[in-house]
C-alpha positions as CSV (number, residue, x, y, z in Angstrom):
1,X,213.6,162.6,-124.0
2,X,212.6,161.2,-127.3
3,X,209.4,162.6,-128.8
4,X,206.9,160.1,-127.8
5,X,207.6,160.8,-124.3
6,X,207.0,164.3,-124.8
7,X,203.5,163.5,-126.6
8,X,202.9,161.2,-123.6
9,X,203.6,163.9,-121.4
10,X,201.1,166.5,-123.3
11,X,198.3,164.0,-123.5
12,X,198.1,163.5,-119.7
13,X,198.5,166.9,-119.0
14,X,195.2,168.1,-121.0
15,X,193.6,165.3,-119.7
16,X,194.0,166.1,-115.9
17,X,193.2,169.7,-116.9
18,X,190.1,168.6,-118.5
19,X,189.1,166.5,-115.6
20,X,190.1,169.3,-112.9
21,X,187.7,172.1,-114.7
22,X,184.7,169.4,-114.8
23,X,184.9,168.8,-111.2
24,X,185.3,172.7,-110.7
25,X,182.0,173.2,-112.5
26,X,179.8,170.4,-110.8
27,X,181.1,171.6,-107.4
28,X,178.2,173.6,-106.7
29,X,178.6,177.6,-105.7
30,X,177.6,179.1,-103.1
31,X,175.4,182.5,-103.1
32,X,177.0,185.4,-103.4
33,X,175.5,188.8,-102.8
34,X,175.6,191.4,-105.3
35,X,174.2,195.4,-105.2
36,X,171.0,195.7,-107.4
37,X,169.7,199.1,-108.1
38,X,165.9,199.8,-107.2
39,X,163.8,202.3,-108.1
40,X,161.2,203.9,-106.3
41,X,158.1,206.2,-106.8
42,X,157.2,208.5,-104.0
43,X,152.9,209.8,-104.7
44,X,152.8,213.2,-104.2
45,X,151.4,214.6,-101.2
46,X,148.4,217.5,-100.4
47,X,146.7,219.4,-97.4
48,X,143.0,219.9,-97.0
49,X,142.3,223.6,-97.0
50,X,138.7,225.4,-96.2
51,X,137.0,227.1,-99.6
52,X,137.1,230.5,-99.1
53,X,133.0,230.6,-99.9
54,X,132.3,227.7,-97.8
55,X,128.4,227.7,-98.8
56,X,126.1,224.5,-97.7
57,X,126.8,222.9,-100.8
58,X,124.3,219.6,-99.4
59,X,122.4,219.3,-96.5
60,X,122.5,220.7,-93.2
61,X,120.3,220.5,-90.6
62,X,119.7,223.7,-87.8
63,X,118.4,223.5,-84.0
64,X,117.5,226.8,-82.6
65,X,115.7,228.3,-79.3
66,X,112.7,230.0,-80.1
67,X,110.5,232.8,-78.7
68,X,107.2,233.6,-79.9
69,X,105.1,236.2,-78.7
70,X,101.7,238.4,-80.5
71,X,102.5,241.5,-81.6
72,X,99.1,243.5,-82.8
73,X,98.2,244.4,-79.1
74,X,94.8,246.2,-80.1
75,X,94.1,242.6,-81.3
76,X,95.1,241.0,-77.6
77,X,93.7,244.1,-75.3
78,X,92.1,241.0,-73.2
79,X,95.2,239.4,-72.8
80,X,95.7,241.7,-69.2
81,X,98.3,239.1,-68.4
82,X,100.4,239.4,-71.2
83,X,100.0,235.1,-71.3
84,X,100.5,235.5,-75.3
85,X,101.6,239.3,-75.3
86,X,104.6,238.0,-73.4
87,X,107.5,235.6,-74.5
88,X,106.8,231.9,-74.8
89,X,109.4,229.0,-75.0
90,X,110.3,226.6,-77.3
91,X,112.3,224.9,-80.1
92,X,112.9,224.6,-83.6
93,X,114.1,222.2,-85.9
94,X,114.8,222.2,-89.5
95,X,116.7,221.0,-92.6
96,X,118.0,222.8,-96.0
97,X,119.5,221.6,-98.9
98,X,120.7,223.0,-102.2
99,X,118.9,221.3,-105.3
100,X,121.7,220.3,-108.3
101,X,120.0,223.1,-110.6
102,X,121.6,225.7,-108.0
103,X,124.7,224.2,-107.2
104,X,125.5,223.9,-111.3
105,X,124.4,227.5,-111.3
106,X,126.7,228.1,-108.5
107,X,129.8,226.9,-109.8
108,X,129.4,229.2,-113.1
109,X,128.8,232.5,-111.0
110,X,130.5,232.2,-107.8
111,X,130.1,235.7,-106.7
112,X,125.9,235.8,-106.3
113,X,125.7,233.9,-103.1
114,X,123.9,230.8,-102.4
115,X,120.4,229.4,-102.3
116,X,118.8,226.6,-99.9
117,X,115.2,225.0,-99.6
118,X,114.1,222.5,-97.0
119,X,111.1,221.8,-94.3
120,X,110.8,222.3,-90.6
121,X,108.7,222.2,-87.4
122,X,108.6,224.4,-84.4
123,X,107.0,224.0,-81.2
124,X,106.5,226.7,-78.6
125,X,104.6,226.6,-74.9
126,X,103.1,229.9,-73.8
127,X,102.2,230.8,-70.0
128,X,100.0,228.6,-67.6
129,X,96.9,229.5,-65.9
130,X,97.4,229.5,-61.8
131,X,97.2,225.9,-60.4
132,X,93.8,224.5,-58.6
133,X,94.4,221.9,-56.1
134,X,91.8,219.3,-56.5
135,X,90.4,216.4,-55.5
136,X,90.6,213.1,-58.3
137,X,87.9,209.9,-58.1
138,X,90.8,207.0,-56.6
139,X,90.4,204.7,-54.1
140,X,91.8,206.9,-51.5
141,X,90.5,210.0,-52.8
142,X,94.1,211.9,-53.1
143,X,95.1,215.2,-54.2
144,X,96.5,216.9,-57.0
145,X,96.8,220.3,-59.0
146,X,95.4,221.0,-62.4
147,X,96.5,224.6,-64.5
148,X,95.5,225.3,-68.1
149,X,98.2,226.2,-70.7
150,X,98.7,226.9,-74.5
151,X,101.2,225.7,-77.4
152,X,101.8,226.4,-80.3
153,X,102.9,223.5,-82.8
154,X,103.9,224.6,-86.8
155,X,105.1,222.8,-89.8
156,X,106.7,224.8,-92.9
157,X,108.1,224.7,-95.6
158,X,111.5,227.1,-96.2
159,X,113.7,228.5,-98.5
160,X,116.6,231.1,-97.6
161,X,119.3,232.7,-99.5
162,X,122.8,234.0,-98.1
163,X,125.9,236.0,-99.1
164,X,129.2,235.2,-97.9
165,X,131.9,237.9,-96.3
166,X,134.6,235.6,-95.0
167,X,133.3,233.8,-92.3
168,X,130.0,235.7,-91.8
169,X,127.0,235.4,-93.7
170,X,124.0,237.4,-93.5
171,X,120.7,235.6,-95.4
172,X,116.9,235.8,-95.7
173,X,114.6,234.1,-96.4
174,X,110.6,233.2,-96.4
175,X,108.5,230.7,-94.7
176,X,104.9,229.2,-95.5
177,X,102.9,226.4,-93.6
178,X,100.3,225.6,-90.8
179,X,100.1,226.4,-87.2
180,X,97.8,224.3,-84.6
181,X,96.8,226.6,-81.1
182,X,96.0,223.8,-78.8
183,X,94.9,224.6,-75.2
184,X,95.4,221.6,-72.7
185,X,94.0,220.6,-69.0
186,X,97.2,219.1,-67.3
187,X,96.6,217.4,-63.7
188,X,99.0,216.3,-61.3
189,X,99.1,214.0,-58.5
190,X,101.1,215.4,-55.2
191,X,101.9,211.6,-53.7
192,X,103.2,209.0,-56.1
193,X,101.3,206.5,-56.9
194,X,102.2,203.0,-58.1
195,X,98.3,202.6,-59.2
196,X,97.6,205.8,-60.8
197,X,99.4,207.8,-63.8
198,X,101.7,210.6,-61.8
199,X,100.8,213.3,-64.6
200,X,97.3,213.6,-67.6
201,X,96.6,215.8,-70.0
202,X,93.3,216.3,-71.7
203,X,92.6,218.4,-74.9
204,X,90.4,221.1,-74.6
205,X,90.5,223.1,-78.1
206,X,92.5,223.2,-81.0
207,X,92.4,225.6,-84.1
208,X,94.4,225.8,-87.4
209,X,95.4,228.5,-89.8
210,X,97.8,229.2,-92.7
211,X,100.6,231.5,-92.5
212,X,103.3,232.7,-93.9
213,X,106.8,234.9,-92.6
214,X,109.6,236.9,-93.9
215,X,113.2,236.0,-92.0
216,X,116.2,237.5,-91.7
217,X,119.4,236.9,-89.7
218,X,123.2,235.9,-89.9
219,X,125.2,232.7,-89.9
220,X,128.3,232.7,-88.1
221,X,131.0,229.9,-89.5
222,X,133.4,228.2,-86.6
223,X,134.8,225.6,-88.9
224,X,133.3,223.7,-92.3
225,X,130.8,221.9,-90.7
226,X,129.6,224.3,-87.6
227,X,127.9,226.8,-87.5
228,X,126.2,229.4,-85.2
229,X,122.8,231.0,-86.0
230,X,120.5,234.3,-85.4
231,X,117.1,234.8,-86.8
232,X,113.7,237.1,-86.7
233,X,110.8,236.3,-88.5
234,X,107.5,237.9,-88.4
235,X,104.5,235.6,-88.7
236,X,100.9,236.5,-90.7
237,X,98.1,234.1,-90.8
238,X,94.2,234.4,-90.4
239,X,92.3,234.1,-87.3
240,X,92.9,231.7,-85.0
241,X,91.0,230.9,-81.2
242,X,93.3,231.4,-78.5
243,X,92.1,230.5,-74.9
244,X,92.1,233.1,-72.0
245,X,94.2,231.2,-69.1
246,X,93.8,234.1,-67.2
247,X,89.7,233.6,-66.6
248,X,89.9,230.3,-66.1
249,X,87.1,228.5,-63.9
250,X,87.5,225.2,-61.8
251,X,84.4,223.2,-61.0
252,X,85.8,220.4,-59.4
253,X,88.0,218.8,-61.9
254,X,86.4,220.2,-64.9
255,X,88.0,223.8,-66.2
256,X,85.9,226.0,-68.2
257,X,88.0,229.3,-70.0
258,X,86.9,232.3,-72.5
259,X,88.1,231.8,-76.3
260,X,88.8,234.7,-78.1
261,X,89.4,235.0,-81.8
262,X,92.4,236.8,-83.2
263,X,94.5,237.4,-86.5
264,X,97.7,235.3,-86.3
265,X,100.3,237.6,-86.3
266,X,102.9,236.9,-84.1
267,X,107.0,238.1,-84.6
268,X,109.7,235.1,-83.5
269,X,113.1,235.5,-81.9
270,X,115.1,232.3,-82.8
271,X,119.2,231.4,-81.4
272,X,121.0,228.2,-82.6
273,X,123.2,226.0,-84.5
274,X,123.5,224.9,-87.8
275,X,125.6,221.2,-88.8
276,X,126.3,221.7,-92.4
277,X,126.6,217.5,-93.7
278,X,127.5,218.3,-97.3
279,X,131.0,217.3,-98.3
280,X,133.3,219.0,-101.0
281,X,133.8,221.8,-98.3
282,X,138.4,222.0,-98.7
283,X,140.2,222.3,-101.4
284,X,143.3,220.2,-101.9
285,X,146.7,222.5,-102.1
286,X,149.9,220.3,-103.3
287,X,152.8,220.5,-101.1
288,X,155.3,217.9,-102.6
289,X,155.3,216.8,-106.4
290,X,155.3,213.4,-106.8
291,X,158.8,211.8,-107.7
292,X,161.1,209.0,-108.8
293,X,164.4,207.9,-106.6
294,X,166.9,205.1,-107.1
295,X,168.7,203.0,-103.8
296,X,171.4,200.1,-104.3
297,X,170.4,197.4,-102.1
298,X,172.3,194.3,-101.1
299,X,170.9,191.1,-102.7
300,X,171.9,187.3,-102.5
301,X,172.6,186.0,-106.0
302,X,171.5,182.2,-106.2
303,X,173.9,180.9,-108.7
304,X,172.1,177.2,-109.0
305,X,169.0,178.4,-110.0
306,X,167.2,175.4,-111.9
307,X,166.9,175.7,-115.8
308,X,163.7,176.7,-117.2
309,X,162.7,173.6,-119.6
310,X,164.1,173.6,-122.9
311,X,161.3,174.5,-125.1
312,X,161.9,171.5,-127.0
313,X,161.3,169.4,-124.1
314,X,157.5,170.6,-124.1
315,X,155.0,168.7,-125.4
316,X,153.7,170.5,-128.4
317,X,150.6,169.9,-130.8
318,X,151.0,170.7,-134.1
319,X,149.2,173.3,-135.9
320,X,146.0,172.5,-137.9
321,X,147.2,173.2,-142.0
322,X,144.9,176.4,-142.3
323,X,145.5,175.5,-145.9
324,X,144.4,171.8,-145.6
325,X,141.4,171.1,-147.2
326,X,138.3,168.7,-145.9
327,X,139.0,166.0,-148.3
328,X,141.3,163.5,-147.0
329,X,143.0,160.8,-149.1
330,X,144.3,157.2,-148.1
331,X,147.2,156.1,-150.5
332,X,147.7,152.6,-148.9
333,X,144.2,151.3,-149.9
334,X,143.2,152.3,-153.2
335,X,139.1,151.9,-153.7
336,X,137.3,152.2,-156.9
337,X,134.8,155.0,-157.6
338,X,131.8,155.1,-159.9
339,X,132.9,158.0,-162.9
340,X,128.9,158.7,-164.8
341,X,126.7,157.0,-163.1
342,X,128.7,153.7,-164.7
343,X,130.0,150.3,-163.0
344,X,133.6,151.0,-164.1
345,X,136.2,152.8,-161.5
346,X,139.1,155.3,-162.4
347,X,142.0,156.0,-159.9
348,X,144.3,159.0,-159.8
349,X,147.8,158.9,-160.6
350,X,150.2,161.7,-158.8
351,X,153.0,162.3,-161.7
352,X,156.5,162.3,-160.6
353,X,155.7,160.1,-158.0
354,X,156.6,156.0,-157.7
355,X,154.5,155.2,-155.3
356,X,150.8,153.1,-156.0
357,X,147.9,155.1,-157.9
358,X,146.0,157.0,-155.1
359,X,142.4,156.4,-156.0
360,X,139.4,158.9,-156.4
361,X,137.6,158.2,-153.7
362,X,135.8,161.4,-152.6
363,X,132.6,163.2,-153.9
364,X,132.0,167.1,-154.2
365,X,130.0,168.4,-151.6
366,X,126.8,169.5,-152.4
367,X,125.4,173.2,-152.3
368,X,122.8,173.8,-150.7
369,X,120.6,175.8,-151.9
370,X,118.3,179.3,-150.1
371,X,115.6,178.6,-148.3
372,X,112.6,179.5,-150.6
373,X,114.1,179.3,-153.9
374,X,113.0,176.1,-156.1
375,X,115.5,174.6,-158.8
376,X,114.0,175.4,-162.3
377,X,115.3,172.6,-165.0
378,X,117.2,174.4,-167.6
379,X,115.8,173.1,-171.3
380,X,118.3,171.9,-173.6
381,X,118.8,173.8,-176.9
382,X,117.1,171.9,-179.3
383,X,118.5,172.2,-183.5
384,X,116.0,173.7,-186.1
385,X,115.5,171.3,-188.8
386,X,116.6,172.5,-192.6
C-alpha cells in the first residue's frame, strides 16, 4: 500500500467520524432523572397557656340574680307584711372594663391587683297585694283580677377592684346612681279574648332618689373567659315613697293604697356569671425551635431546554452621550455665519482632518437673567487728555 492510499484511507475515516458525532448530537435526548437536594424550613411551633394572674384585662360583661330587701325595720314598722322587709326578685346586668392608664400601670407592678370601671342596671319586683276579681267595661262585661305590686328599677355607675390567689379572687368595690320605686295596677282577663288585651298595667306612683353602696364579694375563675360571681352590697339613699300593698282598697276597678315615706336603705344579695371578652389572656410557651432540613428528591432533567436569546440578538438602543453637548454640527452642508454683526461668513476647519471645512453654524445660548434684576450698561473708560 503506497502512501496515497493510506492518506485516502485517513481522510475518509475522519470524515465518517465527523459525520457520525454530528448526527449523535442532533439526535435529540431524552430526559433523564437526576437527585436534586432540597432544603426545607420547618416554623417553630407553641401552646397557648393561661396567665397565671388572669385579670380582665378588657371588657367583660356580668349577669347576676338579685335580692333586695329594706333593712332599717324601725323605718318599715308598717310594713306588717314584710312586702319590702322580705326578699324581692330580680336581675342585674352590667359591664366593666379596664381604662389603658391601669393596664400600663398593671404591667409595671404586677403584684397590686387589678382595677375595673363600667355601668349597669338592675331591676327587682317586690311582693303583690292579694288579687280583686272584678268586673271590666267590654261588650260582654267579662271578668278579670287586678293586684297591686312594686319594682324597683336602678341605673349606676361602678368601679371594683380585685386581688388574684390562683383562681380565686376576692374584690370590692363602690356603686353610685338613681333608683325609681314605681307602684303599678295590673289587671287580668280570666277568658281569652281575641278583642281585648289579655293583661294592662297602669302606673300609679313613681319616686326617685340618689344612692350610693359599698360591695364586696369573690370571683371564681372556670377557664379564661368564665367566670362565677358572689356579691353584697348595702344600699343608702334619701327618702323615697313606697306604697303599702297590704292596705290596699278596690272600688270597682280603681285601687286606692297608703304611701309612706322612708330612707332608702336597703342591703342586696346578688349570684351570677361574669364573660370576660378581653383577649391577651395565654401566654405562648415554645415547644419546638424552628429548623432547617435537607431531602434528595427525584427530578426529571430536560436536556433540550431552548436557549435563552443571545444577548446580541436583542434589540438594543444606544445610550445617550452623557458627555454630548446640545450643539449639533452637520459636516455635509457647510452654511455661512454672520462673525460681528458683518455680511462676511467664516467656517471651521478640524486640523488633522481631510475631510470639507465644517462650518460655524451655531450661536451661544443666551442667559437669562433673575427675575427682578435690570441690566445696568457698563461705561467705557474714557482717556484723560494731557
Amino acid at each position: 500500500m503506497n502512501i496515497s492510499n493510506i492518506i485516502l484511507v485517513s481522510s475518509l475515516l475522519f470524515i465518517g467520524n465527523s459525520t457520525f458525532a454530528q448526527n449523535t448530537d442532533s439526535i435529540p435526548n431524552q430526559n433523564s432523572p437526576r437527585m436534586v437536594k432540597k432544603v426545607r424550613y420547618h416554623p417553630a411551633t407553641y401552646r397557648n397557656i393561661s396567665k397565671k394572674d388572669n385579670y380582665i384585662s378588657g371588657f367583660a360583661l356580668g349577669l347576676d340574680y338579685s335580692s333586695e330587701k329594706f333593712t332599717d325595720k324601725m323605718d318599715m314598722a308598717w310594713d306588717s307584711s314584710n312586702v319590702f322587709l322580705g326578699n324581692s326578685g330580680g336581675f342585674n346586668m352590667y359591664g366593666v372594663y379596664m381604662p389603658k392608664s391601669i393596664r400600663n400601670w398593671r404591667q409595671n407592678n404586677p403584684h397590686f391587683g387589678n382595677a375595673n370601671f363600667g355601668f349597669g342596671f338592675n331591676v327587682n319586683q317586690f311582693h303583690s297585694s292579694r288579687k280583686n276579681l272584678i268586673q271590666i267595661s267590654t261588650r260582654n262585661e267579662d271578668s278579670a283580677r287586678t293586684h297591686v305590686e312594686n319594682s324597683h328599677v336602678s341605673f349606676y355607675g361602678m368601679g371594683r377592684y380585685e386581688w388574684g390567689f390562683g383562681n380565686i379572687y376576692p374584690f370590692f368595690g363602690i356603686q353610685g346612681g338613681v333608683t325609681l320605686a314605681s307602684t303599678n295596677q295590673v289587671t287580668e282577663m280570666i277568658m281569652i279574648s281575641n278583642e281585648y288585651e289579655q293583661r294592662a298595667q297602669t302606673n300609679m306612683t313613681t319616686t326617685a332618689t340618689t344612692y350610693f353602696a359599698p360591695e364586696i364579694g369573690i370571683r371564681v375563675r372556670l377557664n379564661s373567659w368564665f367566670s362565677l360571681v358572689a356579691s353584697h352590697e348595702w344600699k343608702y339613699g334619701n327618702q323615697l315613697n313606697l306604697t303599702d300593698v297590704k292596705n290596699v282598697q278596690f272600688n270597682g276597678n280603681d285601687a286606692r293604697a297608703p304611701q309612706n315615706s322612708v330612707t332608702y336603705q336597703t342591703g342586696m344579695y346578688k349570684f351570677g356569671v361574669l364573660f370576660d371578652l378581653s383577649g391577651n389572656k395565654h401566654d405562648r410557651e415554645i415547644i419546638k425551635e424552628a429548623y432547617y432540613d435537607t431531602i434528595m428528591v427525584m427530578e426529571e432533567e430536560q436536556q433540550n431546554k431552548p436557549c435563552p436569546p443571545c444577548p446580541c440578538e436583542v434589540n438594543t438602543k444606544p445610550l445617550k452621550d452623557s458627555n454630548k453637548s446640545d450643539i449639533s454640527v452637520d459636516p455635509s452642508s457647510p452654511q455661512t455665519v454672520p462673525s460681528n454683526g458683518s455680511n462676511s461668513s467664516s467656517t471651521i476647519k478640524i486640523p488633522g482632518s481631510n475631510g470639507p471645512a465644517i462650518p460655524n453654524t451655531f450661536e451661544m445660548p443666551k442667559k437669562k437673567l433673575p427675575t427682578g434684576i435690570t441690566p445696568k450698561p457698563v461705561p467705557l473708560p474714557t482717556k484723560k487728555k494731557s
